[in-house]
Structures are given as C-alpha cells and as structure tokens.
N, C-alpha and C positions, 0 to 999 in steps of 0.2 A: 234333645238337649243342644242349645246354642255351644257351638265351640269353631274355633279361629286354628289357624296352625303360626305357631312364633318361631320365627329364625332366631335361631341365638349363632352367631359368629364370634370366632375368635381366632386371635393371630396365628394361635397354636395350639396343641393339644398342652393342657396342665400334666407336669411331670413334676418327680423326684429323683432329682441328678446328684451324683455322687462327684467330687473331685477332691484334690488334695487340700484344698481349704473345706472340706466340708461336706456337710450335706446340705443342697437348695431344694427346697416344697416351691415350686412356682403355680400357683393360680391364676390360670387366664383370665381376664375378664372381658365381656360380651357390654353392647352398649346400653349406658345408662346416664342417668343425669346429676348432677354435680354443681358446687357454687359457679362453674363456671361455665354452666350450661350441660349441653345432653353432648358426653362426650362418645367415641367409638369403644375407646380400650380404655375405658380412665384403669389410675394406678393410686393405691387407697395406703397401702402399707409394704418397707422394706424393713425388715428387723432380723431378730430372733424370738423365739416360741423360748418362755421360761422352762416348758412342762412338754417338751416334745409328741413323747408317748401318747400321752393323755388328749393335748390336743388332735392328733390322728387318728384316733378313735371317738373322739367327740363329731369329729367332721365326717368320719365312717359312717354312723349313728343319723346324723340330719340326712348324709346320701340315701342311707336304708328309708326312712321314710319316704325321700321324692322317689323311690321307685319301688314302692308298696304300693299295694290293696290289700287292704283289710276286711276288705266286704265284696266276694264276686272275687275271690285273688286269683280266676283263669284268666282275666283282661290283664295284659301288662299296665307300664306306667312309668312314665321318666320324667323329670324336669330339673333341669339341673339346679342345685341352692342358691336363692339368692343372697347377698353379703351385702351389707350396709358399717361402712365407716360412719363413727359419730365420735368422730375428735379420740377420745380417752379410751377406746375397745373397736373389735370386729364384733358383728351378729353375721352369724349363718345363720338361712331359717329356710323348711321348706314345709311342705305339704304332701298328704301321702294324695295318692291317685282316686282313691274314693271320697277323700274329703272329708276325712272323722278326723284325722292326726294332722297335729301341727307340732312341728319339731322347730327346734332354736335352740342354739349355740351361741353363747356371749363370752367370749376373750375377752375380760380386762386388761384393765392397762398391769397391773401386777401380773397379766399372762403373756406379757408383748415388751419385749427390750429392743430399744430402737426408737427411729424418728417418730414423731407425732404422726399419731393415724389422721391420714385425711379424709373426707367427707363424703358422699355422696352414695348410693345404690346399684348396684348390677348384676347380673347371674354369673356365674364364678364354674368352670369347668371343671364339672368331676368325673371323669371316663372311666373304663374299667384297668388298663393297666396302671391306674394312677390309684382306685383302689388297692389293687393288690398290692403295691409298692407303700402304703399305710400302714396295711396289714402287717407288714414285714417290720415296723419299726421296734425293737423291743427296747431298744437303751436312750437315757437323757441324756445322750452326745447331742452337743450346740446343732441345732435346726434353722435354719435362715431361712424365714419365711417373707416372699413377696407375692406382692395380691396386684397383678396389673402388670401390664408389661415393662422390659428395661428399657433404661431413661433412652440407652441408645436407640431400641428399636420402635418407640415412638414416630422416630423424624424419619424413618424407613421403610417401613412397612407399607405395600403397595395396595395391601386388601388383605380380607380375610381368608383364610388356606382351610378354616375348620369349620365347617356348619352343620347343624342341628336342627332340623326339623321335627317340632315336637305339636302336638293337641294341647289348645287350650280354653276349657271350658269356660262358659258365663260362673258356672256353678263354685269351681275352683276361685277364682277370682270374689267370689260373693264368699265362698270359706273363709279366705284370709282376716274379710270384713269383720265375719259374725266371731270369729275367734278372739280378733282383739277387742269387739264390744261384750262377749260375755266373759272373759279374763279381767275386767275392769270391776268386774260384779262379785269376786275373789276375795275372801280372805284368806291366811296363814290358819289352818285347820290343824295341824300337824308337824313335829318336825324328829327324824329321827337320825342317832349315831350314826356312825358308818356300818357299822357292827351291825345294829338293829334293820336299818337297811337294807343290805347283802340277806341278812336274813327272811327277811319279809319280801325283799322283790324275788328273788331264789324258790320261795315256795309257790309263786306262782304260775299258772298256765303257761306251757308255752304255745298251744295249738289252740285254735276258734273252736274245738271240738265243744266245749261247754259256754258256745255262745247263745246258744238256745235259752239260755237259762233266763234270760235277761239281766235287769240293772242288778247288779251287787253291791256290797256298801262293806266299809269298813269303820273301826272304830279307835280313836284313841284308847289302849291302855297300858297304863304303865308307861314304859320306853317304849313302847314298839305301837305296833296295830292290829287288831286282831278281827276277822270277817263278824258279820252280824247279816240277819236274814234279813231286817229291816231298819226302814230309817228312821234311827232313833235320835234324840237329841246328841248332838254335835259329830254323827255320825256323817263318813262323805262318800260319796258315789262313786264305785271304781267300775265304770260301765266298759266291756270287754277287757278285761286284764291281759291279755294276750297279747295284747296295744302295746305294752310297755317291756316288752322282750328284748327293744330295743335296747333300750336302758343297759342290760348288762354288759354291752361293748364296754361302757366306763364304770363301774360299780367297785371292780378292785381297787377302785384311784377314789372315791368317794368320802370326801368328810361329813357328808349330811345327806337327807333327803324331807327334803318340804313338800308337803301336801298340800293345794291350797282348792278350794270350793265354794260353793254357794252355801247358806242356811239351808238345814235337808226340811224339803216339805209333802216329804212320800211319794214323790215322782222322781225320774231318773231325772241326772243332772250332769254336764261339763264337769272337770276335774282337771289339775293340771299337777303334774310334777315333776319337779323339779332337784334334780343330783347336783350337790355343791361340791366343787373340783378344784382343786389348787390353781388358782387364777382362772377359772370359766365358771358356767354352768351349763346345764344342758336342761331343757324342760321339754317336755311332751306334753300336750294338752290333748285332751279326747271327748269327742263330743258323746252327748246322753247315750249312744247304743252304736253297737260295731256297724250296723246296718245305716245309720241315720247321719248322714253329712250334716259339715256347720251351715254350708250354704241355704238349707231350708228351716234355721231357724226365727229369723225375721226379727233377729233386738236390733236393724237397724232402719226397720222401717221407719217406724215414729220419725226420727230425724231427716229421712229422705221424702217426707212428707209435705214440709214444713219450708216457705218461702225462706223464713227467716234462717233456718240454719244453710240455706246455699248462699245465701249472701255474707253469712255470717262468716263461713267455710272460706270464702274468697278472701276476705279482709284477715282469716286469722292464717293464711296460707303463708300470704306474704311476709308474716310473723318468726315461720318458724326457719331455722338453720341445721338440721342437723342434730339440734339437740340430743342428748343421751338421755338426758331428763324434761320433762317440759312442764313447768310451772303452771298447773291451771290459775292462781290468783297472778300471776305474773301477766301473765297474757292477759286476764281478764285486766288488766291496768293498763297494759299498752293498748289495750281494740278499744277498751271502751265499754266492754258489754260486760255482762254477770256473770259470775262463773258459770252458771246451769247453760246457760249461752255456748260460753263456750267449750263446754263439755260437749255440745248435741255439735258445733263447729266438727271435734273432732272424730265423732263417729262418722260422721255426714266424708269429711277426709278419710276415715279408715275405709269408705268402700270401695275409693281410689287407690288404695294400696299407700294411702303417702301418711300413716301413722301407726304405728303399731303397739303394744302392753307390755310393760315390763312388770311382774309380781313380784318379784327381789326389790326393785324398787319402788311400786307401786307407783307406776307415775307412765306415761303415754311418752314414746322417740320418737322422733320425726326419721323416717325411710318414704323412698319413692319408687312404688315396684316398678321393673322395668317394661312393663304390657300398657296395652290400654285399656285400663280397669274400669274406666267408667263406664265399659259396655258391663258391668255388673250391675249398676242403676238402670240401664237404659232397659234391661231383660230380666228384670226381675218380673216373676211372673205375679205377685201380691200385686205389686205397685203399677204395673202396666196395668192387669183388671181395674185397680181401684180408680185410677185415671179417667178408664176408660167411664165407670161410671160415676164418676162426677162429674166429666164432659157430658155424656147424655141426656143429663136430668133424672138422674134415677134416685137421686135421695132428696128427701122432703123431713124436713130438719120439723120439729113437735116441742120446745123448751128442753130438757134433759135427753127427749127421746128422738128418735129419727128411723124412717122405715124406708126402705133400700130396695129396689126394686132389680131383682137379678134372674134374668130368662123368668119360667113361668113362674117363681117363687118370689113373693115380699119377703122380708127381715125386719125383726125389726133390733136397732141397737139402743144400747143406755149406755150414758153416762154418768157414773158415780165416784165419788173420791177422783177425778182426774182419768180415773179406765173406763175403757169401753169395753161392754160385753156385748154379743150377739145370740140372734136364735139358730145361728146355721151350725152346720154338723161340724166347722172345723173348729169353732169354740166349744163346742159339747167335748167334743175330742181333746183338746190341749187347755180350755180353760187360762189362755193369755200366754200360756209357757213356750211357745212358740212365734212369738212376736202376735200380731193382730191380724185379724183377717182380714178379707178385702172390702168387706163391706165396713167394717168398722173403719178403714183407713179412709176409703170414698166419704163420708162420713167428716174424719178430721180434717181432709182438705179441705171439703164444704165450708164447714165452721168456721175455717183459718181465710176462705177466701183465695187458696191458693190456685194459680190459674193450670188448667188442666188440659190434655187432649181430647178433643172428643173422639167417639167411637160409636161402635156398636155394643151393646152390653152382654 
C-alpha cells in the first residue's frame, strides 16, 4: 500500500483554558490554503459556541473516528480533523484509519456567535489532554471559540514548537474521494424524533462481535425503524452497525436522525447518518462492509478517465470560493459546459480533496485538503492498469464490442445503454457496483481517444 508520512505543525498544542473572563477552546491550526493563498497558521473563526456541550462532544466524536479502526482495530491510527471554513459554519470532518468511516461535523452559523467565519482548509489539533478537557465540559457556560492562532501571535511566531508525524495512505486519500462521490448518489430514506432515535441507535451493537454476519438492513416503520433480513423495497443498508457507536457522544442533545441511502438492489450498500443538533450536525457515512474501505470502490473512475473532465476540473476550479453550497446550474453558466459536465468536473475535483457532499443540503462545498491528494489518481491501482493497457495496444475496439488483451487472457467488453460490462472475474463479482474494471476503463479511454502511458500489460 502506497502511503507518505505528513507533518502537520502547529504553533501549539490546542487547549482549553479557563480564566476570569471565561472559558477559551483554542484550535491550532497546521498549514493550509486560503483565498489568500496556502497559509502556515491561517485563522478561520473568533467567536462563541451557541451550544457549548454539544459542540465538545460533536468534535469528540469526529476525533473518535481519525483514530479508529474498525476493521484489523490491533493497527492504531491517528490524523488529526480536518476544518474547512465556508463563510456562514465550521465542517470538522475526518476519516477512520481503515477507511470505511467518514465522519463530519457542520457548526452553523446558528451554532457560532461571532465574526464571520473565514475561508479556507486545514488540519485543526486535537491531542489527548485537550480531549479530556471536552470531556469534562458539562454546563452551556459561554465558550469562546478560536480556530487559528491570536491576531498577536501571527507577527511572532518564529516556527513551529508542535509536530506530528503521521502515515498517509494513497488509499485514505482515494476514501475521502469515493465518500463524496457515493453520498451524492443519496437520498433522505428516513427521518426519526429524537426519542425514536435514542431508541433505535441504543439498541444497537456496540462490538464488531456480530460483524460476520454481513450487510444488514433496516426499514421504515411507523416513527422509528425496525431490522429486516432482507432488502426489501425502501429498505436501507446498515452495513456494521457497530460503526455508529460513535453517535452516542451526541444522542442526548439530538433533535433528529436522518437516514439517507441508495435504492436497495439486494447488494450491500453505503449509508450515511446523520444526528441533527441544536445548531450542527454530525453525520457518519459507512462504506457497504466493516471490512471493505471507500478507497476500493471506483464511482470515480469514469470521470478520472475522461480528457474532458480534467480540463473541465481546471476551468471549474477557478470557479469555486469556498462555497457552503455550490450551484451545479450556476457553474454550469459561468464555465460554459452542461451540468452533467460539470458534475463529472467535480468528482474529477473530489479526488483532490478540493470538494466534498453535503446531504442536509444536497449540493457539493468547496474544501481543499491540506495533503497532496493527487497522488490518489496518480496510484490508483484500476486506472494505472487501465493506462497501462491502452498505452500498449491491448484493446481492439469491434462497434459495441472490444476485446482486451490482459497477460495470458483476452476479454471481452460490451457496451450497452452507456455501461460497460466484462467477461473478467471482477465484473462476475460486483457486476459494476464497484466502479468498472480495468479492462472496461482501457476500453473507454480508447473510445474517448484519451492519451495514455504506455507500459507493459
């Protein structure tokens, strides 16, 4: 497995200081980029926390996941959350260490009293004595929250005094990818009281002990949701339940909980939910099995395939700001291109880290993780094979059909309705629900003319 090591620096360790004005949450932040370029220490937000409690447990919650495993949990795992300002809220959001969970925290502006949040991406320090000093919050006594260093200690600071060396896979970084492109494949499935809620996340697993079992499903009924063996219409995939333990840091604070999922088509699937909180939310997304990271599911190959969506990705880049929301017909007005255009722009952008999914709002934010994500294109292992055989000459296009020539095996693919299927064993196996294989991809570069590496096949 391709992985890097990331320094993350910061001026200081993130504390919770008490004095006679108050209590201060300070969040260091480590370097990232911003309207005003890639700064050391930007500084994003000075305010107050409307909901104190809640928010320290909401950010507790996103820590628990960067330093999970859920799958193999004797390997540790750390990275600290990354925070993206977008004008009107904070997003925490991180990733667990095996790569099935994605966790996200959204402050609204109704969860933030204070100056206008500023702009830009960074990893945000979360250590362990600044855990337990969370832990310990029990009362909505006023909270001054700053995210970035003080104004004074900008012009002072001679370097960094705090670093962090952490592992950072190709795989993780291709997770972040595939999370926001199959959260965009989401609808609202469910939505339950706070009551109902508590109730239903309460009765589940807390231990992978029943992860054998595989995908699970639940169902709408009544208020609440009740398990089913199978996937029945409008039923949704709760694939490891045990995933969502986290959840109960905030649960007693919870005015809702929204389900949202794919149309069930008898195979395990993605699921994401979502605890609505007095000014946040907090959402977990989990890939189809505790075992199976997002990194290997390939919805964004099609788009890193395709000349047109990198060119497209450049011209719609420059486009964006920051946004909290981002207007596919809007964009689609200012670039020039069609929406579908620019849809595949911004998944082609989600493998760089620089757009992410909102399901509350249904609409794509613009964030820029602070790594260099594009080694997640550059090491995918689909798209390097596919490359590789279309640079050699290994496919031989037939009108609909094309047969693929890979070590001692041909393939052969079709094209029908717009998909390609294959004769190799990892479409027998997933049947497209997996992104596309490598011969089907070698295949749509061909088609497209797109220019490729050669190699060896």
């Amino acid at each position: 497995m391709t992985r890097s090591v990331q320094a993350l620096a910061y001026s200081r360790p993130s504390a919770l200081d008490s004095s006679q004005a108050g209590q201060l949450l300070g969040l260091e932040t480590s370097g990232g980029l911003t309207p005003r370029g890639v700064e050391s220490h930007p500084r994003f937000f000075s305010g107050f926390l409307t909901s104190p409690r809640i928010a320290a447990r909401g950010l507790l919650a996103v820590a628990d996941v960067a330093s999970a495993r859920y799958y193999r949990t004797a390997l540790p795992s750390s990275l600290d959350p990354v925070v993206t300002g977008n004008g009107d809220r904070l997003r925490f959001e991180s990733f667990s260490g095996c790569c099935g969970v994605y966790a996200r925290l959204d402050v609204l502006q109704e969860g933030l009293d204070g100056a206008r949040t500023d702009h830009g991406t960074t990893n945000v320090d979360v250590n362990n004595p600044l855990r337990e000093a969370l832990s310990r919050i029990a009362g909505d006594d006023p909270l001054h929250l700053r995210v970035g260093p003080e104004e004074l200690a900008v012009t002072t600071l001679n370097g960094p005094v705090v670093e962090k060396k952490v592992p950072l896979p190709d795989r993780w970084l291709r997770g972040f990818a595939e999370a926001q492109v199959v959260s965009a494949g989401f609808d609202l499935r469910a939505e339950l009281s706070a009551a109902e809620a508590v109730r239903f996340l309460r009765s589940l697993p807390r231990s992978s002990g029943n992860a054998s079992r595989g995908a699970q499903w639940v169902i709408p009924a009544g208020k609440t949701l009740r398990p089913t063996t199978r996937p029945v219409a409008g039923a949704v995939c709760l694939p490891g339940p045990e995933r969502l333990v986290t959840l109960q840091r905030v649960l007693r604070h919870a005015t809702s909980l929204r389900v949202y999922g794919p149309v069930a088509d008898g195979a395990a699937t993605a699921s994401a939910w979502e605890v609505v909180l007095p000014g946040m939310r907090l959402t977990l997304t989990l890939s189809p099995d505790a075992s199976r990271g997002f990194s290997g599911e390939g919805g964004v190959l099609d788009a890193l395939a395709t000349d047109d969506a990198a060119a497209d990705a450049e011209l719609v880049s420059v486009l964006l700001a920051w946004e909290p929301r981002i207007d596919l017909a809007d964009l689609a007005e200012q670039s020039g291109l069609t929406v579908e255009r620019v849809r595949a722009a911004l998944t082609r952008l989600g493998t760089a880290g620089r757009v992410g999914y909102d399901l509350a709002d249904a609409s794509y934010f613009h964030r820029e993780l602070p790594y260099d994500a594009d080694r997640a294109e550059r090491h995918n292992p689909r798209l390097v094979a596919a490359r590789k055989l279309a640079g050699s000459g290994a496919v031989v296009l037939d009108g609909d059909t094309a047969a693929v020539a890979s070590g001692e095996r041909r393939y052969q693919v079709r094209e029908k309705d717009g998909m390609l299927s294959c004769t190799c064993q990892w479409w027998a196996d997933y049947r497209g629900r997996r992104g596309p294989c490598k011969h089907a991809l070698a295949v749509r570069m061909v088609r497209r003319g797109a220019p490729v590496a050669g190699g060896a096949r």
